[in-house]
C-alpha positions as CSV (number, residue, x, y, z in Angstrom):
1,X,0.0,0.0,0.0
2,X,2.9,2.1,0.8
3,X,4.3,1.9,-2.8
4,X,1.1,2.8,-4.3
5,X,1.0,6.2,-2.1
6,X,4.3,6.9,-2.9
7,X,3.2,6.5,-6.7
8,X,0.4,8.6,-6.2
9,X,2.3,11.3,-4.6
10,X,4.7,11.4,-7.6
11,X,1.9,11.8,-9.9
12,X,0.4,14.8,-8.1
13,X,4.4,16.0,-7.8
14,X,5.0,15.5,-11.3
15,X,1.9,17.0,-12.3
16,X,2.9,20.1,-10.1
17,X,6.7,20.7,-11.7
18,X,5.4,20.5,-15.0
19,X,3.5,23.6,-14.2
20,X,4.5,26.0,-16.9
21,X,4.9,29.3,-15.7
22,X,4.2,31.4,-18.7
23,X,1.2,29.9,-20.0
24,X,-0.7,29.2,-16.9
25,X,0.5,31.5,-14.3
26,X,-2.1,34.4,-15.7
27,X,-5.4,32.3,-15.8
28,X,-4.6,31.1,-11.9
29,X,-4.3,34.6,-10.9
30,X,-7.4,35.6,-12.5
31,X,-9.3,33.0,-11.1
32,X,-7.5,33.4,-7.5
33,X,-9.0,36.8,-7.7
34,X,-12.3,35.5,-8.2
35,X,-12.0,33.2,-5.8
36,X,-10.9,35.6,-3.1
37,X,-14.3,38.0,-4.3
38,X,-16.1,34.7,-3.9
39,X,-15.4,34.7,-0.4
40,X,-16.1,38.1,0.6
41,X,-20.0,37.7,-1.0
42,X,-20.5,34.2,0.7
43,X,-19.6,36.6,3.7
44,X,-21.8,39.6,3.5
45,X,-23.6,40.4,6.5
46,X,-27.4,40.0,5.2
47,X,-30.1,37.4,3.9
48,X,-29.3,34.4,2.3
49,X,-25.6,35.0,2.7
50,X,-25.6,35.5,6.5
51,X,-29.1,33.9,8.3
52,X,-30.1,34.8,11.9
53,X,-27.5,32.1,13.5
54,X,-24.6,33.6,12.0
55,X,-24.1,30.8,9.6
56,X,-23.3,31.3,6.1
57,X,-25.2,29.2,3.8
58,X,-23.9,30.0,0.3
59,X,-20.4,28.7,0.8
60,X,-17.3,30.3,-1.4
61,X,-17.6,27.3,-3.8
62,X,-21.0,27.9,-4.7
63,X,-20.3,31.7,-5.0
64,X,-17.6,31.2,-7.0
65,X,-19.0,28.7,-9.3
66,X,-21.9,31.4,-10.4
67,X,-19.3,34.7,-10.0
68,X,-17.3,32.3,-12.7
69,X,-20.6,31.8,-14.6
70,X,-21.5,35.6,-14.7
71,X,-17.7,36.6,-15.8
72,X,-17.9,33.7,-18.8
73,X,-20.8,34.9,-20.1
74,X,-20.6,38.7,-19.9
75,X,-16.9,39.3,-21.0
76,X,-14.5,38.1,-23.3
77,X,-11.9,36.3,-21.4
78,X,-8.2,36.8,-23.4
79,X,-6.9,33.4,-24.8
80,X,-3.6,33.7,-22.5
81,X,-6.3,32.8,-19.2
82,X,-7.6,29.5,-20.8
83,X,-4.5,27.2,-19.8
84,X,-4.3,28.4,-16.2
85,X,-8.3,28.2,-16.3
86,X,-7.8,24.6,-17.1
87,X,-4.9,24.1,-15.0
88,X,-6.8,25.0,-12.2
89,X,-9.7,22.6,-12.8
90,X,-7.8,19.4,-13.0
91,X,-4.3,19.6,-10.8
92,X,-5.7,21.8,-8.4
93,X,-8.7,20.3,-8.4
94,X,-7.0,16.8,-7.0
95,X,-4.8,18.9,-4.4
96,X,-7.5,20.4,-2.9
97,X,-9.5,17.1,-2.4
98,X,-5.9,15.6,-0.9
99,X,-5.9,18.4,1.6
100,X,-9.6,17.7,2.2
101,X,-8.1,14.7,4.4
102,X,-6.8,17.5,6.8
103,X,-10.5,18.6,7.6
104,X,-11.7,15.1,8.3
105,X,-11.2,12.2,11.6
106,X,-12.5,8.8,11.7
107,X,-12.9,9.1,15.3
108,X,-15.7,11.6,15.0
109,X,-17.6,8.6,13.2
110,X,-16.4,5.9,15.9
111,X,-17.9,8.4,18.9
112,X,-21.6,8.1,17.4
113,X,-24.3,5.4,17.9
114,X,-24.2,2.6,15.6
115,X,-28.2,3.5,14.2
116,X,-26.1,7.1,13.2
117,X,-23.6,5.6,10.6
118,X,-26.4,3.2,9.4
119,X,-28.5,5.9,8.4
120,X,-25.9,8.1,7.2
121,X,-24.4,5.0,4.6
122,X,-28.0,3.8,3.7
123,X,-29.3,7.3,3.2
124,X,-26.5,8.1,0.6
125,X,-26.7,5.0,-1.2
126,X,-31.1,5.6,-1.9
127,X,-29.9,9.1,-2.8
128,X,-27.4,8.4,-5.7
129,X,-29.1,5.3,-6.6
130,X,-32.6,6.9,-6.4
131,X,-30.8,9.7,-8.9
132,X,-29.0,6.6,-11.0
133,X,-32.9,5.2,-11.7
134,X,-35.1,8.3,-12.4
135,X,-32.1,9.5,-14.8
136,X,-32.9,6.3,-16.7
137,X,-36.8,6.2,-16.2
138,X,-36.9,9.1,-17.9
139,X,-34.4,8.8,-20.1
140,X,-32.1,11.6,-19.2
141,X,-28.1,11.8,-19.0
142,X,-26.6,9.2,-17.1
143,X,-23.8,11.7,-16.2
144,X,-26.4,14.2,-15.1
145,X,-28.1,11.2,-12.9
146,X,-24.4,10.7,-11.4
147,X,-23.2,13.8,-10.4
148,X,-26.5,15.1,-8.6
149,X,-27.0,12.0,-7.0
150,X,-23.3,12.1,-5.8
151,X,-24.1,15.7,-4.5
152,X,-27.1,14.9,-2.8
153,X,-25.1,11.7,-1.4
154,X,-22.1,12.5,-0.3
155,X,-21.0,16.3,0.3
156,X,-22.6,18.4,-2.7
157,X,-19.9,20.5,-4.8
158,X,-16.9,18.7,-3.6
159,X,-18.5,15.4,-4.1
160,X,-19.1,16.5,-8.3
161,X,-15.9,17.8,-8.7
162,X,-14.3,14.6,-7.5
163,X,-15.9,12.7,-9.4
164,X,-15.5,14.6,-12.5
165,X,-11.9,14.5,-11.9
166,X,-11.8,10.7,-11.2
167,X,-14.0,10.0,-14.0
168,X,-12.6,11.9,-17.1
169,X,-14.8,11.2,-19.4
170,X,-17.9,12.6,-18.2
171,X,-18.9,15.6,-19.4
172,X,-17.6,19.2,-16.9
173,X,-20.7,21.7,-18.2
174,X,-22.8,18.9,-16.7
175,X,-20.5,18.8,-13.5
176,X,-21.2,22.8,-13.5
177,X,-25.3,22.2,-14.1
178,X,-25.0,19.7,-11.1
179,X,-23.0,21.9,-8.9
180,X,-25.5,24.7,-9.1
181,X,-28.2,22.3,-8.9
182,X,-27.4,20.8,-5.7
183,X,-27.1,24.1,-4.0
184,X,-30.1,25.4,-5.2
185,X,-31.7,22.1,-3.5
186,X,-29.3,22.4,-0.1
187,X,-30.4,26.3,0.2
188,X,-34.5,25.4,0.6
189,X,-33.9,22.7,2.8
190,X,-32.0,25.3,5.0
191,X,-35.5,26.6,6.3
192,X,-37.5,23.7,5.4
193,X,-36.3,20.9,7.7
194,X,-35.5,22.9,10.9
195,X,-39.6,24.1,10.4
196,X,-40.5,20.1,10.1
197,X,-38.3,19.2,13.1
198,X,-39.5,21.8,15.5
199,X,-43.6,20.1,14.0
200,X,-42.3,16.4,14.9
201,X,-40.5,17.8,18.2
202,X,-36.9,16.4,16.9
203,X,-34.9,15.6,19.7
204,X,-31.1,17.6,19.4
205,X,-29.6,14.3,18.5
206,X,-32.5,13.5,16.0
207,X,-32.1,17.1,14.2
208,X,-28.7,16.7,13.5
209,X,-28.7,13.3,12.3
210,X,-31.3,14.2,9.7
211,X,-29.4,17.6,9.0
212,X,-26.0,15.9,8.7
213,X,-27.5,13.1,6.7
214,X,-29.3,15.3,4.6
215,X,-27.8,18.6,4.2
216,X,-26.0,18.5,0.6
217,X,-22.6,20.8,1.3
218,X,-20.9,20.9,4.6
219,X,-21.8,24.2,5.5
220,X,-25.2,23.7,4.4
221,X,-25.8,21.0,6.8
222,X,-24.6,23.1,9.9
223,X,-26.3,26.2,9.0
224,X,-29.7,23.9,9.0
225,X,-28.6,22.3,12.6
226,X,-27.9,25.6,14.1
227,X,-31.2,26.8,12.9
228,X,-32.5,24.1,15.0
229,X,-30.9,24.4,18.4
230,X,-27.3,24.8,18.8
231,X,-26.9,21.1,20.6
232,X,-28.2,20.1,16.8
233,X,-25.8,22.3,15.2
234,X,-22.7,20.3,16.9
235,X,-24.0,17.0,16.0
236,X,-24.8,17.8,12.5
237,X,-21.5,19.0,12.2
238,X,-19.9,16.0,13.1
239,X,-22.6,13.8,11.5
240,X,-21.8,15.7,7.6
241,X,-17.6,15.5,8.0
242,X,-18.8,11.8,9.4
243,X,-20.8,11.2,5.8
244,X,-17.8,13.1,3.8
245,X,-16.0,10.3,4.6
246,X,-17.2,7.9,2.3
247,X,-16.0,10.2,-0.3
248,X,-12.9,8.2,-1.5
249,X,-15.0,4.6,-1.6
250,X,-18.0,6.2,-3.8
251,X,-15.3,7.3,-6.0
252,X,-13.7,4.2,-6.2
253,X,-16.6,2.2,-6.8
254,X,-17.6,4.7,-9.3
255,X,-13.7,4.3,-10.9
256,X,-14.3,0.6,-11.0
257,X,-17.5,0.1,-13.0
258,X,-16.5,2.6,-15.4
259,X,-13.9,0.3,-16.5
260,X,-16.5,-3.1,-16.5
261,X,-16.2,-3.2,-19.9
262,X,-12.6,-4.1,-19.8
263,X,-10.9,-7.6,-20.2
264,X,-10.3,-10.2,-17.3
265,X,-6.4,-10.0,-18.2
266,X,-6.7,-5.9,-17.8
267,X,-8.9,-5.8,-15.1
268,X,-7.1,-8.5,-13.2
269,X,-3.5,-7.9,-13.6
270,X,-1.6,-6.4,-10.4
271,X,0.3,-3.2,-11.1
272,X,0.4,-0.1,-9.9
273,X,-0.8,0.7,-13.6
274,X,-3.9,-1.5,-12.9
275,X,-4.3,0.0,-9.5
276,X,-4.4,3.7,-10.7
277,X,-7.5,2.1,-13.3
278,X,-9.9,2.2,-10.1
279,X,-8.7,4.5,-7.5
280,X,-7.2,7.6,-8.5
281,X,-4.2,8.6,-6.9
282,X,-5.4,11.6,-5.3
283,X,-8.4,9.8,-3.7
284,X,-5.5,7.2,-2.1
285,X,-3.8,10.3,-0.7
286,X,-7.0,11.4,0.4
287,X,-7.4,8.3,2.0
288,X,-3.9,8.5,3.1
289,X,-3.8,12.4,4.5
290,X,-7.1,10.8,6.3
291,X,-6.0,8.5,8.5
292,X,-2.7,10.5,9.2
293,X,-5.2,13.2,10.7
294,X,-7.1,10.9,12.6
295,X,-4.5,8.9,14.1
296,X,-1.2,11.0,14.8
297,X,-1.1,14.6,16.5
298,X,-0.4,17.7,14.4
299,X,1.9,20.1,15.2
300,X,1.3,24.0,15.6
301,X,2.3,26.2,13.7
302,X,3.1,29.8,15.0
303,X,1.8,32.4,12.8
304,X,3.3,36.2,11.9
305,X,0.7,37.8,13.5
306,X,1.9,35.5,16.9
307,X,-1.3,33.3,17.0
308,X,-0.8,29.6,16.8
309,X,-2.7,27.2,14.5
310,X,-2.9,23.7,14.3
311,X,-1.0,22.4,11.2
312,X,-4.2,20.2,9.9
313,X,-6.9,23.1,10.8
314,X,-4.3,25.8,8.4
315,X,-4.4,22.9,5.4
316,X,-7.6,21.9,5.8
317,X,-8.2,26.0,5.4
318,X,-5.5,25.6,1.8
319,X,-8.4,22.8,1.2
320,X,-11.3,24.6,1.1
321,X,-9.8,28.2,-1.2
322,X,-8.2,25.4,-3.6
323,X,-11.6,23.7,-4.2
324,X,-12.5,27.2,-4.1
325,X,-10.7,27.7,-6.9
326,X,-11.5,24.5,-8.9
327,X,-15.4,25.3,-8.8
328,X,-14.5,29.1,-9.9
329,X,-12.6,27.7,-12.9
330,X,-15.3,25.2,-13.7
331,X,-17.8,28.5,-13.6
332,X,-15.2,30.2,-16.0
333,X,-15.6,27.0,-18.6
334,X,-19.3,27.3,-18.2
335,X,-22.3,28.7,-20.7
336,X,-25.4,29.8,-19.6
337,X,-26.8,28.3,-23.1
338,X,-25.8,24.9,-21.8
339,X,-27.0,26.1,-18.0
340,X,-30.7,26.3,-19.3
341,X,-30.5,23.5,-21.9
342,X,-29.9,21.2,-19.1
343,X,-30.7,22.3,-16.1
344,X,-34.3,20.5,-16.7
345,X,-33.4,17.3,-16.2
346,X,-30.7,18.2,-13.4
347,X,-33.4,19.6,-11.3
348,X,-36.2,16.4,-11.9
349,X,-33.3,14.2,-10.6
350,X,-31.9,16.3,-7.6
351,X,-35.3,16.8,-6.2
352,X,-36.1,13.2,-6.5
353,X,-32.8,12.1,-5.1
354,X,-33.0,14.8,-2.6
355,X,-36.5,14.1,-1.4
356,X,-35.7,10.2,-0.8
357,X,-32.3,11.3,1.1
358,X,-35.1,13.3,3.4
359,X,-37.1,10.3,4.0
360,X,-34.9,7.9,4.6
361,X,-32.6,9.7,6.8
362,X,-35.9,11.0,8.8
363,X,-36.8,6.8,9.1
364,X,-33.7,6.6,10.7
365,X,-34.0,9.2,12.9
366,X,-37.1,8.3,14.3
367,X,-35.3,4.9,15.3
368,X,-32.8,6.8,17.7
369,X,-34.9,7.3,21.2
């Protein structure tokens, strides 16, 4: 296992020094800059960016993904942005989903009551497969069906983008279509499942097990347990980074049936070639960075201004503005034509999917006394 991480570290590495300065450096910078804007709006002190609990609902992902939309469509961008753009999307992309390991602790998932995992792995498996079978029902785009029901499973934005990047061959302005999808979906449930907790008197515990289960990005989910109680905002909190966690075996399952078309002798062989097949290697430095975090103490880190931060809280921060990032270039890639030509089906799926996630998670909810 060892040798593979090693191999997967080179790949990101090599990826990384190939970086060519004069061609790319201009479309990162741009889209840094957006990215940084992104924040300060998912920020602003007012309705839907900041709700009554101080939570911030519209994270800098989602902001960025539509700032990148708006920029796309209403100005030219010079040809010199396009490889950065693109850079950004793809080896960033991976880097930023690596860090993601930083943010994450299996114990958090070990300290809850077994019904809690149960509902949190069966919920996400009716969501994306709930997604995989109205896609085909009414015969709509089995990419579309897989990326919102990944959303709605797993952890919304960063959920797509991994799988875009694990899955190459699916198409990115349906990644973009999802994304916004998704958030659109995680945004109404934000006032719509604390009202139906308070109506079937939700124990703290209960609330945040269906919030965490349910809610489709991270901050999402804790803006809709804090709008509960604040006992249901710390469980839901722990219950979504709990969920996020079956991040890098989705993806791998996901990697492995793409390639059931291959033969015995390609699928079988063992080699680090054959390995790379069905678990990219940023998703086994995910897993990797993962159990590191969860198993061996971080140092601090001293900081200019003299306050002290862990090491895994600071690089689980470099996490979240290079996903940041990613989603912004994805925006930057993204027409509004292709927005509105397929946002139809997107939006049949997600609210399926979405709607089964609430059910099922609320079964299992009502099983915890």
């Amino acid at each position: 296992m060892l040798v593979y991480i090693i191999l997967a570290s080179n790949q990101i590495f090599q990826a990384l020094m190939t970086f060519n300065y004069r061609h790319n450096i201009s479309g990162i910078i741009f889209t840094a800059i957006i990215t940084i804007i992104a924040f300060i709006v998912s920020t602003l002190p007012f309705p839907p960016f900041t709700i009554h609990t101080n939570q911030h609902p519209i994270e800098a992902m989602s902001a960025g993904l539509i700032l990148g939309i708006i920029i796309a469509n209403c100005i030219k961008l010079p040809n010199c942005f396009k490889p950065g753009i693109n850079y950004t999307q793809h080896t960033i992309l991976a880097l930023g989903i690596v860090l993601l390991g930083f943010k994450l602790n299996l114990h958090s998932l070990f300290s809850l009551p077994w019904l809690v995992p149960a509902t949190i792995i069966v919920t996400s498996l009716c969501a994306l497969l709930s997604a995989i079978l109205i896609g085909r029902l009414l015969n709509f785009s089995a990419d579309t069906a897989l990326f919102v029901g990944t959303g709605n499973a797993i952890c919304g934005s960063s959920a797509i983008m991994a799988t875009s990047q694990a899955l190459p061959h699916l198409c990115k302005e349906k990644a973009a279509v999802s994304i916004a999808t998704v958030n659109v979906l995680g945004l109404i449930l934000i006032f719509v499942l604390p009202a139906l907790g308070h109506s079937l008197q939700l124990s703290d515990l209960q609330m945040g097990l269906w919030a965490g289960a349910t809610g489709q990005a991270v901050p999402q989910a804790i803006a809709i347990g804090f709008a509960y109680s604040h006992h249901a905002g710390l469980y839901a909190t722990t219950i979504k980074l709990a969920r996020v966690l079956q991040l890098g075996v989705y993806v791998f399952i996901m990697k492995l049936f793409s390639h059931q078309r291959s033969t015995v002798s390609e699928t079988t062989a063992f080699s680090h070639r054959t390995l790379f097949k069905f678990v990219p290697g940023f998703i086994l430095l995910f897993i990797f960075i993962l159990c590191i975090n969860s198993f061996i103490q971080m140092p601090i880190i001293s900081m200019p201004s003299g306050s002290k931060i862990p090491a895994n809280v600071l690089l689980g921060q470099a996490s979240t503005f290079l996903l940041s990032m990613a989603l912004t270039s994805i925006g930057l890639n993204t027409r509004i034509a292709t927005l509105i030509k397929q946002g139809r089906p997107s939006f049949i799926i997600g609210i399926v999917s979405a709607l089964v996630a609430v059910l099922v998670s609320l079964g299992g909810c009502l099983l915890i006394s």
